[in-house]
TIPAMAR-761641 format. One record per residue (C-alpha): residue number from 1; residue in three letters; x, y, z. Coordinates in nm, 2 decimals. Layout:
REM TIPAMAR-761641
(r NUM Ala (X Y Z)),
...
***
This chain:
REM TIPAMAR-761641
(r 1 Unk (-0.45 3.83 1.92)),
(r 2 Unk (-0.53 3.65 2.21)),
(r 3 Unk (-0.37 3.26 2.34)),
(r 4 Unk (-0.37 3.03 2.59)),
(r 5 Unk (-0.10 2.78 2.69)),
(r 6 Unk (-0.15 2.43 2.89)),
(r 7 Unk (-0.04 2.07 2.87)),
(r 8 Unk (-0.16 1.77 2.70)),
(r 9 Unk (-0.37 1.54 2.95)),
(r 10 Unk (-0.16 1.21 2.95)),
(r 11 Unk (0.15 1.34 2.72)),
(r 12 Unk (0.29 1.62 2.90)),
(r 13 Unk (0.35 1.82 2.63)),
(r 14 Unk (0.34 2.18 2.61)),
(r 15 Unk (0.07 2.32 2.43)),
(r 16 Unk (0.05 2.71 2.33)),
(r 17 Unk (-0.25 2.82 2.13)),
(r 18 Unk (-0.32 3.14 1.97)),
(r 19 Unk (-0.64 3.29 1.75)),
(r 20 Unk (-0.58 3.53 1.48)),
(r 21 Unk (-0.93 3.54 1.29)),
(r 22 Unk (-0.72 3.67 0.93)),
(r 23 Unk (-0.43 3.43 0.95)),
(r 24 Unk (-0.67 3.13 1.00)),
(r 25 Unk (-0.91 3.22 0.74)),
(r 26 Unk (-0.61 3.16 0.43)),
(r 27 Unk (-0.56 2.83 0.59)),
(r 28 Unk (-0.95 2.69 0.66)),
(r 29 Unk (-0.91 2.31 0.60)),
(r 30 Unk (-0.53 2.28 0.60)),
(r 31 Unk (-0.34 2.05 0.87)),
(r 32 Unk (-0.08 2.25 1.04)),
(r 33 Unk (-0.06 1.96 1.30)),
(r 34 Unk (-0.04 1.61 1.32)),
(r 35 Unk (-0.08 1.40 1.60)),
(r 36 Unk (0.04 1.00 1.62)),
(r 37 Unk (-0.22 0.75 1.74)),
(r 38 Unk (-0.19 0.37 1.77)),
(r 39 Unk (-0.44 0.22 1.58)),
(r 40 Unk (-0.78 0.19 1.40)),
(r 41 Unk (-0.92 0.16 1.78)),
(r 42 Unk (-0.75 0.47 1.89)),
(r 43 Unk (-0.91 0.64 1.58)),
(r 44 Unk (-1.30 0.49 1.68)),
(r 45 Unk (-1.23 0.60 2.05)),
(r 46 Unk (-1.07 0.96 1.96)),
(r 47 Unk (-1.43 0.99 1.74)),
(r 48 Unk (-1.65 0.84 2.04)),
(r 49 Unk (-1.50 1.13 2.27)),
(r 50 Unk (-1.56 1.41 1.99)),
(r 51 Unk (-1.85 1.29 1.95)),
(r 52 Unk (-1.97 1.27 2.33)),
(r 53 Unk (-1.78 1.66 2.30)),
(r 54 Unk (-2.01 1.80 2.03)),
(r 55 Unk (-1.65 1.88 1.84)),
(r 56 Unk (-1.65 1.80 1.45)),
(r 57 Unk (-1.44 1.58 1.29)),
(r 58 Unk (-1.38 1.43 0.94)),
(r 59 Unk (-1.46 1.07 1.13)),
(r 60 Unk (-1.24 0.77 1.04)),
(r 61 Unk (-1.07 0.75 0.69)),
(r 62 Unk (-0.84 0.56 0.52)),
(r 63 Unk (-0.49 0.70 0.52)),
(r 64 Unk (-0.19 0.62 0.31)),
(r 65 Unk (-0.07 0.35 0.58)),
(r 66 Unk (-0.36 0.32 0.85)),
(r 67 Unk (-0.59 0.59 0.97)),
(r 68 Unk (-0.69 0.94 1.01)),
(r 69 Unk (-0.98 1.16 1.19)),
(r 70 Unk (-0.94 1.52 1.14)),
(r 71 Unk (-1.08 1.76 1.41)),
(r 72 Unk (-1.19 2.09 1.34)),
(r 73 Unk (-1.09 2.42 1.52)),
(r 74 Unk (-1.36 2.71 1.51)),
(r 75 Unk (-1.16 2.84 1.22)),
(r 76 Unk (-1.19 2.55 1.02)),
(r 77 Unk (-0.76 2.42 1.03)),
(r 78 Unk (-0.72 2.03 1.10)),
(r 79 Unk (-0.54 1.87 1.36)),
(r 80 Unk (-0.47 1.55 1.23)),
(r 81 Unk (-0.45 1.21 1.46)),
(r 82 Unk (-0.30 0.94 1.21)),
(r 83 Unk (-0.20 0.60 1.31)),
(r 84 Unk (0.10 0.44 1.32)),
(r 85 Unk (-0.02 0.07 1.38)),
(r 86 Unk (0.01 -0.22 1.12)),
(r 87 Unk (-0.38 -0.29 1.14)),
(r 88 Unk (-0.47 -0.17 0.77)),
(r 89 Unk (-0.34 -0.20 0.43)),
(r 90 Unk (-0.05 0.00 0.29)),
(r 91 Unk (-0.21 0.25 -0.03)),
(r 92 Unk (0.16 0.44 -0.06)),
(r 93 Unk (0.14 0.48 -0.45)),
(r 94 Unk (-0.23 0.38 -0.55)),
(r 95 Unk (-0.37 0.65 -0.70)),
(r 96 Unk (-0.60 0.85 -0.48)),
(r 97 Unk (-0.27 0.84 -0.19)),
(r 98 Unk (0.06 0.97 -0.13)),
(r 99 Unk (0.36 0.83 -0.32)),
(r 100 Unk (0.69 0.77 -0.24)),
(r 101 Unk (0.95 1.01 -0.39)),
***
């Protein structure tokens, strides 16, 4: 296994990183980590800078309150950015999101 560690830009959080090619491979498309971002123009400029980065993402979907871009690690795992604004409609409990239990 190999890792790096670092900070991120503007947050100040501590960031530690690690690849392990057989551990990744049972979780290809899951979202170990989510990430808080305003808004829906948060979402459009996190998917502007991928997109200027070459770095794939799931672009800008509808989440149960707000929305979500998913970006990709070589692996295939998500790291999730979801909003936390008011700007879009609440779906808790339509079918197709999540519901309240």
């Amino acid at each position: 296994m190999r890792g790096v560690g670092g900070r991120l830009p503007g947050a100040g959080v501590p960031v530690a990183l690690r690849q392990n090619t057989h551990a990744a491979a049972g979780n290809a498309g899951f979202d170990p980590v989510s990430f808080a971002i305003a808004d829906r123009a948060a979402a459009e400029s996190w998917t502007a800078h991928f997109d200027a980065l070459g770095v794939r993402h799931s672009g800008i979907r509808r989440a149960t309150r707000g929305w979500v871009v998913d970006v990709y690690d070589p692996d295939g795992l998500a790291v999730r950015l979801y909003s936390t604004g008011d700007d879009a409609e609440d779906h808790t409990n339509q079918p197709g999101y999540a519901r309240t239990v």
